[in-house]
Each structure stands twice: as structure tokens, then as C-alpha cells.
C-alpha positions in Angstrom: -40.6 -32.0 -16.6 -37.9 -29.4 -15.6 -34.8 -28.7 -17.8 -31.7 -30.1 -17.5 -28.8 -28.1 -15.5 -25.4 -27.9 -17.0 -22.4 -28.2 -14.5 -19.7 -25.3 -15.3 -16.4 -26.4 -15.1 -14.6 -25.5 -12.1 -10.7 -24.1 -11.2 -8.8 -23.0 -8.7 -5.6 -20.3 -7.7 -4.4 -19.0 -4.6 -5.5 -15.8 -3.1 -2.3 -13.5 -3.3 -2.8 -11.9 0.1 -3.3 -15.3 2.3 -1.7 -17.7 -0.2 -4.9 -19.5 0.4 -6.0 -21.9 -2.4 -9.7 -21.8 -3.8 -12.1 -23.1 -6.5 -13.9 -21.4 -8.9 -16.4 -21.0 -11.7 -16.6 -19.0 -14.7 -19.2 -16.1 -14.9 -22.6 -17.6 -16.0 -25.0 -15.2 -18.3 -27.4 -14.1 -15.7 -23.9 -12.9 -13.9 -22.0 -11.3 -17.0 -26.0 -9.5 -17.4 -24.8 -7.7 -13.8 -21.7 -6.8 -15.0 -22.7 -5.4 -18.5 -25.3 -3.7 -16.9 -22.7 -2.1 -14.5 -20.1 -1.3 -17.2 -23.0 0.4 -19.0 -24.0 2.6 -16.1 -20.1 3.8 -16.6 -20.0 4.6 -12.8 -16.7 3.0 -11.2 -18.3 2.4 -7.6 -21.3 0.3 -9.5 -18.8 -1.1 -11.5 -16.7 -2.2 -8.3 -19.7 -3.7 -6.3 -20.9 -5.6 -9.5 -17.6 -7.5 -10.0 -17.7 -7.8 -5.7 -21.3 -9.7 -6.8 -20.4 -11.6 -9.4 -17.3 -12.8 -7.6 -18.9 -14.1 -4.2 -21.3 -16.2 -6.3 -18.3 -17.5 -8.8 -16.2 -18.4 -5.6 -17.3 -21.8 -4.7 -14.8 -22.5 -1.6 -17.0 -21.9 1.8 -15.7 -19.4 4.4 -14.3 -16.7 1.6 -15.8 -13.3 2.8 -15.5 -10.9 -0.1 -15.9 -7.6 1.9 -12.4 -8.7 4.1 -10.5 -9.4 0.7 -8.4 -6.1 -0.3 -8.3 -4.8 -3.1 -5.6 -6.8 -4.7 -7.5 -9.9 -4.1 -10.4 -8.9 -6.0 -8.7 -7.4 -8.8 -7.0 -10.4 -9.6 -9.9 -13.0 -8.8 -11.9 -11.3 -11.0 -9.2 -11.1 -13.7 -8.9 -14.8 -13.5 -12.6 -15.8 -13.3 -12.9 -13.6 -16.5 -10.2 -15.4 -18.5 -11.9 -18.3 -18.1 -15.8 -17.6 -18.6 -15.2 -15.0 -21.9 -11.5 -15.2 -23.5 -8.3 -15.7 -21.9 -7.0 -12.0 -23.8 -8.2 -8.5 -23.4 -7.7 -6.1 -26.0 -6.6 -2.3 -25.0 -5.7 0.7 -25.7 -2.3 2.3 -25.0 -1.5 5.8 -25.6 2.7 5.8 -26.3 4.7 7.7 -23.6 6.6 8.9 -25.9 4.0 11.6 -27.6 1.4 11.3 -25.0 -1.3 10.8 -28.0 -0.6 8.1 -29.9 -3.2 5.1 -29.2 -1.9 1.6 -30.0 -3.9 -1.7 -29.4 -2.3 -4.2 -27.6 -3.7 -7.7 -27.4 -2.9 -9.1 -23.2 -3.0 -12.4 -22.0 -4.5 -12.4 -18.8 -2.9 -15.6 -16.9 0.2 -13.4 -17.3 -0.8 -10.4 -15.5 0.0 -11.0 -11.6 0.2 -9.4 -8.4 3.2 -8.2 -7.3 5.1 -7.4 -3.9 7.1 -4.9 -3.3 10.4 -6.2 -1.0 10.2 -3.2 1.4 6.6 -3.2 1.8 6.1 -4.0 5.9 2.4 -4.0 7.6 4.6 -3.2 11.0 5.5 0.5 11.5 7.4 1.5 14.3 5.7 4.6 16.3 8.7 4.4 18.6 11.2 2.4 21.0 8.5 0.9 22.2 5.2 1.2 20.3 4.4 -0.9 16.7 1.4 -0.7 14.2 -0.1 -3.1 12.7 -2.0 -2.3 9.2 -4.7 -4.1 7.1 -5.2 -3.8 3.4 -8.4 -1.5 2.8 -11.2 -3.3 2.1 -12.8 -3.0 -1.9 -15.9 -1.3 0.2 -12.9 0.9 1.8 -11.2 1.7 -1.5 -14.7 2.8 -3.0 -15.7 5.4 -0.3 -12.9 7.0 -0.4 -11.6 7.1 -3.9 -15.0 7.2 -5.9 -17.9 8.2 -3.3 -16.5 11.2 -1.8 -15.8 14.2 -4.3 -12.3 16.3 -4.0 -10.8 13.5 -1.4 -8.7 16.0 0.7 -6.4 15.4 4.6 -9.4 14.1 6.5 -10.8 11.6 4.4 -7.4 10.3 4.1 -6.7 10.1 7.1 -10.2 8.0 7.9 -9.1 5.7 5.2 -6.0 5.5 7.3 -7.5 4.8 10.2 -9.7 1.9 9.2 -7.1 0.3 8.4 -5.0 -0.1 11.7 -5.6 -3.7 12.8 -3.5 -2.8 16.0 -1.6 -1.0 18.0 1.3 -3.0 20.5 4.3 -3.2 22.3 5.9 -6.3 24.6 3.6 -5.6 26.9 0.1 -4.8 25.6 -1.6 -4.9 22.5 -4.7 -2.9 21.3 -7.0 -4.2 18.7 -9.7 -2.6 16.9 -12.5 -3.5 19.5 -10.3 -1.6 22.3 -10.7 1.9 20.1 -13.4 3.9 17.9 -13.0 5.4 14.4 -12.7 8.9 16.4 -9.9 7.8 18.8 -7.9 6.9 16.1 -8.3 9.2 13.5 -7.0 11.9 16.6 -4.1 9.2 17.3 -2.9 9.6 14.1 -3.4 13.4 14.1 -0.4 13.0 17.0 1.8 11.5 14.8 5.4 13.3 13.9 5.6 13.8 10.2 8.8 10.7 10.1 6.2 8.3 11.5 3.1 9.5 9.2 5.8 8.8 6.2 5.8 5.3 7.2 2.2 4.9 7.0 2.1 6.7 3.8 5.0 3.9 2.4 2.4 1.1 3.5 0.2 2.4 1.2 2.8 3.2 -1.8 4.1 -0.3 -1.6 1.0 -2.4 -1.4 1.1 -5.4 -3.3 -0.6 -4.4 -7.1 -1.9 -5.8 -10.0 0.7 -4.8 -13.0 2.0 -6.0 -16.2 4.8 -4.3 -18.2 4.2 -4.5 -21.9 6.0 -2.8 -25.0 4.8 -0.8 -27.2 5.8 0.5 -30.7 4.6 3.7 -31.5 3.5 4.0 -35.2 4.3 7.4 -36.1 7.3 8.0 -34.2 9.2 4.3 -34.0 10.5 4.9 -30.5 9.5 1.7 -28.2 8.4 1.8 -25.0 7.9 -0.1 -21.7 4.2 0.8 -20.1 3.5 -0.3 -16.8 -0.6 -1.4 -16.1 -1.5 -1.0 -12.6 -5.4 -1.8 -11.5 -8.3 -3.5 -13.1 -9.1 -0.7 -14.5 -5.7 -0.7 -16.8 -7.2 -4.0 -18.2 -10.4 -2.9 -19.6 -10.3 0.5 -21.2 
């Protein structure tokens, strides 16, 4: 006679990027095993593609593709399916700004860390009178190669990552998507930018939409208070 199954409770929230509401479980053991066997490893990249993982079997909504979420996405899925399958606070370490050594803990609630958007943040640069680019939000896969795969990250890799994420080129007349061009042909289109437009692209990327929370923090030794700004997953579980 088989075992009983037990029926998690289930949630939802809206994905930040599309505004697109979901449901969702918390982690079960046999998933938090992946991820404590990840954190253990202390590699970021296995660390990434466990909570990738973990998420597309915690996501119950049909039709959500993990690898086209950005970065973003994840970072806060993740924070909200953990809140709900092991505590609803994290506990970490801060080291004051004003000494650069002191360590305080800090005790954070996670439902009030959020994603947030900058007002001047476009995914439309102009190239010229004419010509407009699209961008995409690199991919968690995207943000992994390039950031943690690839050792000292220098102009060309960039610039790949760059390119990956140009969903299209257009104008009135014509548009360009991603089947009309390869990697190559527009990693060299890019090389032919003038350094005003290439400042454009590089603003994209400043003022993507980020996981942060501001906290304050007293430092013991010194009594000077301080605001500290948490950007990434990574802030969250030090």
C-alpha cells in the first residue's frame, strides 16, 4: 500500500518584468538537498543553475520558461519561494560604511525586499535619425557566462554579452530581428558604434530594474548610522 502524498500549499506574485501573475510552491526537501548541495560546492555559477532548478519545478503556472526570465526575475522568484518554504527573514552580515570593518547582523524581512525601476531606464536606443535598438534583459544563463564562467571579463566578452541581448534593430520602414543576423554580424555592428551611442547601451545596463533594499545600520563601536543599499541575491545570503 503506497504512502500518502502531502499537498504543499500554493501562492502566487507577479513576475516584475511582464507583470504576469503566477502560482507557486514552497521548496520541498529533495529540492532544498539541490540547493544546499550547491551552496556547499561555494561556486556561484552552481549556485545560480541550482536555484534556476529548483525554481522551474516550484513554478507551477504552465508556459513559464526559466531560461527567457532575466535576471531580475529569478532573483526575486527565488527570494519569494524561499520566504515561504524556510522563514520569511534572512539574517546577514553588514560591514558599516563608515569604518569599512565593522560587521553588524541585521535581521531582513524578505516580502519587503522588491525590484525596483529606474525612471530613465529605456530598452529603445536611438542609433540615429532614423535607426532604433531594441534590448532584452540577459538571460540568468547569459549573466553566468559572462560574469562567473569567463575569467578576467575584458572589451570582447562584453561586448558579446551586448550583443545577445539586442532583440532588434528598426526604423519606419524595416525591422531586423534576431533570426535576420548572427552573433558575429552584430558583435561587428556594435564595434561601428560612435562612443555617444555605445553610452546608451552601457545606460541600459546601469539602469536595469534590481533587486535592492536600503536598511540602517548602527555601528557599535563608532555610533555613526548608516543607510546600506543591498543589490543582488547574493546581498541576501552572505
Amino acid at each position: 500500500m503506497p504512502l500518502p502524498q502531502i499537498n504543499a500549499p500554493t501562492y502566487e506574485l507577479v513576475i516584475p518584468s511582464s507583470k504576469k501573475k503566477i502560482r507557486y510552491r514552497p521548496f520541498l526537501v529533495k529540492e532544498e538537498k539541490i540547493l544546499v548541495i550547491a551552496m556547499e560546492s561555494n561556486d556561484v555559477a552552481d549556485i545560480a543553475r541550482a536555484v534556476k532548478q529548483v525554481l522551474g519545478q516550484c513554478i507551477l503556472t504552465k508556459g513559464i520558461k526559466i531560461d527567457k526570465l532575466s535576471t531580475f526575475d529569478i532573483e526575486y522568484l527565488f527570494l519569494n519561494v524561499r520566504g515561504k518554504s524556510v522563514g520569511e527573514t534572512v539574517d546577514i552580515q553588514i560591514t558599516c560604511p563608515d569604518d569599512g570593518v565593522t560587521n553588524v547582523p541585521v535581521n531582513v524581512a524578505l516580502d519587503e525586499i522588491k525590484v525596483t525601476f529606474d525612471p530613465t531606464h529605456d530598452k529603445d536606443i536611438i542609433l540615429d535619425e532614423k535607426l532604433k535598438m531594441r534590448m532584452k534583459y540577459p538571460s540568468l544563463d547569459q549573466f553566468i557566462k559572462e560574469n562567473f564562467e569567463v575569467e578576467n571579463v575584458g572589451f570582447e566578452q562584453s561586448i558579446e554579452m551586448i550583443a545577445s541581448c539586442v532583440d532588434m534593430i528598426f526604423s519606419e520602414e524595416e525591422t531586423w530581428t534576431g533570426s535576420d543576423f548572427t552573433q558575429k554580424e552584430m558583435v561587428d555592428f556594435l564595434e561601428g558604434l560612435g562612443s555617444k551611442q555605445f553610452k546608451e547601451l552601457e545606460k541600459f545596463f546601469a539602469t536595469m530594474p534590481k533587486l535592492t533594499h536600503e536598511i540602517k545600520v548602527l555601528n557599535p563601536k563608532t555610533k555613526v548610522q548608516s543607510t546600506v543599499k543591498l543589490e543582488g541575491l547574493a546581498a541576501f545570503f552572505n
